[in-house]
N, C-alpha and C positions, 0 to 999 in steps of 0.2 A: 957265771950262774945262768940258767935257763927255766924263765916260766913259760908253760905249754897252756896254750887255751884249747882245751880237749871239749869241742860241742857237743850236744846230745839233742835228739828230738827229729821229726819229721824233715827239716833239710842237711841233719849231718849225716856222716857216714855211720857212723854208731847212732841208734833210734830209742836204745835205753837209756837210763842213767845207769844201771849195774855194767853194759856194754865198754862204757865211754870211761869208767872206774879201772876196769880191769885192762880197758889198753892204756888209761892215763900209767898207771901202774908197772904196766912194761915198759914204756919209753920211760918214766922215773929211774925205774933199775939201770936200762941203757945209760942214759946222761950220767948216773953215781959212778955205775961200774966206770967210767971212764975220767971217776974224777973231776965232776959237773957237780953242783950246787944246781939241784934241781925239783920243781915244785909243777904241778898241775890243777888247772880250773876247771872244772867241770860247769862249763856256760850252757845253758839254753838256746835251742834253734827251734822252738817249735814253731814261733813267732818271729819276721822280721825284727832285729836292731834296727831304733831308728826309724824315717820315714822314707828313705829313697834306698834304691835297689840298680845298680849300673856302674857304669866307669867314673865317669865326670861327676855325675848323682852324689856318690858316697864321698866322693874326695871332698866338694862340697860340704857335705853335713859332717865328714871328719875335722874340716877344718871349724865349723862350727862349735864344734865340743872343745877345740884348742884355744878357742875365743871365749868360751865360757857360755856361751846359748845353745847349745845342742839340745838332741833330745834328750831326756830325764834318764830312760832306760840305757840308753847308748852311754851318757855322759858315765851311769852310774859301773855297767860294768870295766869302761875303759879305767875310771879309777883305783878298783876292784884289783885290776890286773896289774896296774900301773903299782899300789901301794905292796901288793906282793911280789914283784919285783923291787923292789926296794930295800923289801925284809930278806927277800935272798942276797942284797949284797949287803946286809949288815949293817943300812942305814939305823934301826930300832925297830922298835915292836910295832903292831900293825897300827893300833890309833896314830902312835907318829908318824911313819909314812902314809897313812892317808891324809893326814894336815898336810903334809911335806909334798905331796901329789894336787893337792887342792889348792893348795897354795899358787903353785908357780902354772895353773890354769889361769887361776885371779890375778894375780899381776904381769899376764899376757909373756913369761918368759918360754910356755910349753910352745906357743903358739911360734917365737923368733926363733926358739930351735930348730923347731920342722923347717921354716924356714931357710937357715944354713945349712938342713941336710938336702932339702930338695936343692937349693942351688948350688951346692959341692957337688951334683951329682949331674949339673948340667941343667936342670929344670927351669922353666919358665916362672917366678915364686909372682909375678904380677895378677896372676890367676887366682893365686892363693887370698891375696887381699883382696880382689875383685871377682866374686865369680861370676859377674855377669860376661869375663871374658872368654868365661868355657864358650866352645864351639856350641850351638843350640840345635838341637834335634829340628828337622824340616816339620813334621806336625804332632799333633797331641789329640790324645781322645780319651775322654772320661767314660769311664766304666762305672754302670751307676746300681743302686741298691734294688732288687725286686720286689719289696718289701719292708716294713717298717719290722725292726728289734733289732738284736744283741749280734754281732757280728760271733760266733759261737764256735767257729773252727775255719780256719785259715791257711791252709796245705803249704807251708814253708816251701817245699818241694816244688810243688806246683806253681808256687810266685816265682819263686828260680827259673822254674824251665817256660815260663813265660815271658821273662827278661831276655832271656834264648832265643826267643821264638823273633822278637822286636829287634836282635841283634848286637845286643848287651855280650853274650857269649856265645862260643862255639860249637857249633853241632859235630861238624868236621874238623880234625885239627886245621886242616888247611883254610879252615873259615876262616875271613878277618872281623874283627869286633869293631862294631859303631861306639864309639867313646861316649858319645852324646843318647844314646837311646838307654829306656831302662823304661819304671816307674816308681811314679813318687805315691804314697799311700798316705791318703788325709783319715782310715778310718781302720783301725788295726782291733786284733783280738781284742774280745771285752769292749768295744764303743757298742753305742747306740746308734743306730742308721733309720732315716727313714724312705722308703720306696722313692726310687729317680735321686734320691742324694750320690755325687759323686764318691765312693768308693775309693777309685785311687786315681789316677792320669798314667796314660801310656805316653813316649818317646819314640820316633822312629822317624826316620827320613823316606819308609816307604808306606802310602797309610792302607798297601794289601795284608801288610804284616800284622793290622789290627787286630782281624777276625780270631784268625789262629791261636792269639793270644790270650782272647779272650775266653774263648772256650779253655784252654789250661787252665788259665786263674779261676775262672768260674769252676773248672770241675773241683776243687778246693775249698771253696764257701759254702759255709752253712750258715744260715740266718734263722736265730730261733727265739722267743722271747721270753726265755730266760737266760741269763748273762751264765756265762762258762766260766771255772774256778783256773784263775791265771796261774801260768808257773811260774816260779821263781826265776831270777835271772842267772843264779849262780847256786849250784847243788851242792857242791863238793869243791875241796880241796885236798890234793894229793900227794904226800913225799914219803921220804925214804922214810916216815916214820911208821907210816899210815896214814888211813883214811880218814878226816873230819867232814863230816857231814852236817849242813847247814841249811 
């Protein structure tokens, strides 16, 4: 069986949800035609999952949600995806695989898994219990609010390629990636911000890569004082039956 998390919104490749349906839709047919047991999510990208944005960053907060304290949103679609996988291999209907999903978050057995698969595959898993042994980025600069209200739109896109810019990812294939650089975001779509409050913290071991960044992520924010109507995390679901919308 194969569940596909098909994104939508300003940092995936599909920007609609009708877009992100109608490819979720082809790769269903691919996977069936071949005799796959297969289903698609239609997730939201308008907004960061979660609060960190990098290499080291997200393994962190992944491991977080395996330990049962993640963020809410992150926690909520990894389950989402996790309990539909489940229904596709014929564990039961969806409330019991999301117990069955919840579950083995709560009694730390999700968390000893990852575990066994990172060190089957060579990995260093002491990181994983400790992440203060991640490698640390050489400095940090808070990016702060210009104004007091509603953080009102937030260019997914634009936090991307400003995780880019810090050295999180590649401009050129030949680029190499800073493990340790990214940012961590204390104040996401929908919060409340007041003017000089920190925004998000940058990562990077060179502190000229600041500017650059900065200006991306900024061309992205709008701050307005009325709050913006959130999306949902999860649109759609898609199989060989058809579309449920949700």
């Amino acid at each position: 069986a194969i569940l596909l998390d098909v994104t939508t919104g300003t940092g995936a490749f599909m920007k609609t949800v009708d877009q992100s349906i109608e490819l979720a839709k082809l790769m269903v047919s691919i996977g069936t035609h071949h005799g796959r047991r297969v289903a698609a999510m239609i997730t939201d990208m308008d907004t960061p999952l979660g609060h960190n944005i990098g290499n080291s960053l997200e393994v962190m907060e992944s491991m977080d949600v395996l330990k049962g304290h993640g963020p809410a949103d992150l926690t909520e679609v990894c389950l989402q995806l996790a309990a539909n996988m489940l229904v596709l291999a014929g564990k039961g209907d969806a409330a019991h695989c999301r117990a069955m999903a919840e579950a083995v978050v709560a009694d730390g057995s999700a968390f000893a898994k990852c575990k066994e698969m990172f060190a089957a595959q060579g990995g260093d898993i002491s990181v994983l219990r400790d992440a203060d042994k991640f490698q640390k980025a050489k400095y940090s600069y808070e990016l702060t609010a210009p104004a007091d209200g509603y953080i009102y739109k937030n260019d997914v896109e634009k936090i991307g390629n400003a995780s880019v810019l810090l050295g999180a990812g590649r401009i050129k294939k030949e680029d190499s990636i800073d493990f340790a650089a990214g940012i961590t975001m204390h104040k996401k779509l929908g919060d409340y911000v007041k003017a000089g409050e920190s925004i998000c913290t940058f990562y990077a071991d060179d502190e000229s890569l600041f500017a650059a960044a900065e200006e991306m992520y900024r061309g992205g924010l709008v701050i307005r004082d009325e709050p913006p109507t959130l999306p949902p995390l999860v649109y759609a679901r898609v199989t060989s039956d058809g579309v449920e919308r949700f």
